[in-house]
N, C-alpha and C positions, 0 to 999 in steps of 0.2 A: 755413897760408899760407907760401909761399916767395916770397924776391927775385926770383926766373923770372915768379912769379903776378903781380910788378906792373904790367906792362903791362895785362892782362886786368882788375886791379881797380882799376886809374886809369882804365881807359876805362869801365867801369861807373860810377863815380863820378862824371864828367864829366857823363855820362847823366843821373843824380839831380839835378846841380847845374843840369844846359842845367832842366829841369823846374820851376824857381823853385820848387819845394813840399819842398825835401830839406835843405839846410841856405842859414847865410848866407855858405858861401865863394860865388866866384865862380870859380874855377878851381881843379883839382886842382892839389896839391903836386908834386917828384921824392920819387924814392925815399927819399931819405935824409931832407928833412923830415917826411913822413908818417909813418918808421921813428922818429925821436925823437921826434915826438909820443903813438906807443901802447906800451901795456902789451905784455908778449910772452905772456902770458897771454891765450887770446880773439880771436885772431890765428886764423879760419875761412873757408876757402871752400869752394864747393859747386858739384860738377862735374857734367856730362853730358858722356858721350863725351869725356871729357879735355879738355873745354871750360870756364874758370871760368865761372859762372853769378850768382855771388851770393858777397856775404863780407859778414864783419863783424869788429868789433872792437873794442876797450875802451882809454877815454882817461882818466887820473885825474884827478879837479877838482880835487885841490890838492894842494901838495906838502906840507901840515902834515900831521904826523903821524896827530892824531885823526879825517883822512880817508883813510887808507892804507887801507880797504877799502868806499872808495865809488868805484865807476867810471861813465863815461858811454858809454852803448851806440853805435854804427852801425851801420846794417843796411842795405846795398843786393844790389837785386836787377836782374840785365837782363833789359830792357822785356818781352822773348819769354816771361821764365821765370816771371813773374809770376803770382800766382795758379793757382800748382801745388804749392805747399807749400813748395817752396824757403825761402822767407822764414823761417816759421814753425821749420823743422830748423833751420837756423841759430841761429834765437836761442833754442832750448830745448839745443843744445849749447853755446852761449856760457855759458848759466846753470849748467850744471853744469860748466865748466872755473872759470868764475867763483868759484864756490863751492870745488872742487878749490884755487884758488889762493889761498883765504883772504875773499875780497870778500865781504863783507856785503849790500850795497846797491846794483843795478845803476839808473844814472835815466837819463832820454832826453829831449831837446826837442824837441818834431816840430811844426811848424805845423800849426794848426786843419785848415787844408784839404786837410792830408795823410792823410783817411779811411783810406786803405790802413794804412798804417803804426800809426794810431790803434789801429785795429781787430785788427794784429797783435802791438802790444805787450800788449794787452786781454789774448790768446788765452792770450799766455805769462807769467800773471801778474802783469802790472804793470797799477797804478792809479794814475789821476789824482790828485797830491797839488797842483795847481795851475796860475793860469796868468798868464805873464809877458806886461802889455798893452805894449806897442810898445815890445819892447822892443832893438831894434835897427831898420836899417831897412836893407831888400833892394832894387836898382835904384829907389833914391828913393820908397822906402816904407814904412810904420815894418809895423812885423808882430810878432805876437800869437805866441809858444810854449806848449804846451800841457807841461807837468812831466809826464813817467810815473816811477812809480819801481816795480821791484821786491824786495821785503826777502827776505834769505833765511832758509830756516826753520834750517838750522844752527846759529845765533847769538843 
């Protein structure tokens, strides 16, 4: 992913977010909060015809030390490209950049009703370690996060 890309992956983002099922913002970030909130590690998108498609990316949960190699996934895909694989490349190359940059532990909150994503963090190794009951609330509603984590075998 490049600074050029972020138009393309703030509008996909937008996308996930208009869909109530992707996370609890309610509006993409600019460029530069988004850029200090991720790792530069894991930082992928996925083109057609020079088109971004799909990206992801890795956020750390906390700045103490003895979680410097736990990251939290994102994975968006646009609406069209869905369920073509796109998703899935994505996050089996996150996992091994992941790993290339020392991460042990990739984990994800995805809401129950996000089947898609549920089903795609499944494919590429990540298991259910849990799940957070209301535990925020989205347009005036509290909502349920389902924990994926996956461990890597390096470590």
């Amino acid at each position: 992913m490049k600074s050029e890309d972020w138009p393309a992956v703030r509008s996909i983002y937008q996308a996930g977010i208009e869909t109530g099922h992707a996370t609890f913002e309610t509006e993409a970030p600019d460029w530069i909060a988004w850029n200090d909130a991720h790792l530069e590690a894991g930082r992928i998108v996925a083109r057609q015809a020079e088109q971004v498609v799909g990206w992801e990316t890795i956020t750390p949960i906390s700045s103490r030390c003895v979680y410097a190699g736990v990251a939290e996934v994102s994975v968006y895909v646009a609406a069209n490209s869905r369920l073509k694989g796109v998703g899935r490349q994505l996050l089996m190359a996150l996992v091994a950049q992941s790993e290339e940059a020392g991460l042990w532990t990739l984990q994800a909150g995805i809401f129950p009703e996000n089947e898609a994503s549920l089903a795609l963090h499944r494919v590429c190794g990540f298991r259910q370690v849990g799940r957070r009951e209301k535990i925020s609330q989205l347009a005036g509603r509290w909502r349920d996060v389902i924990i994926m984590e996956r461990r890597s075998q390096n470590f």
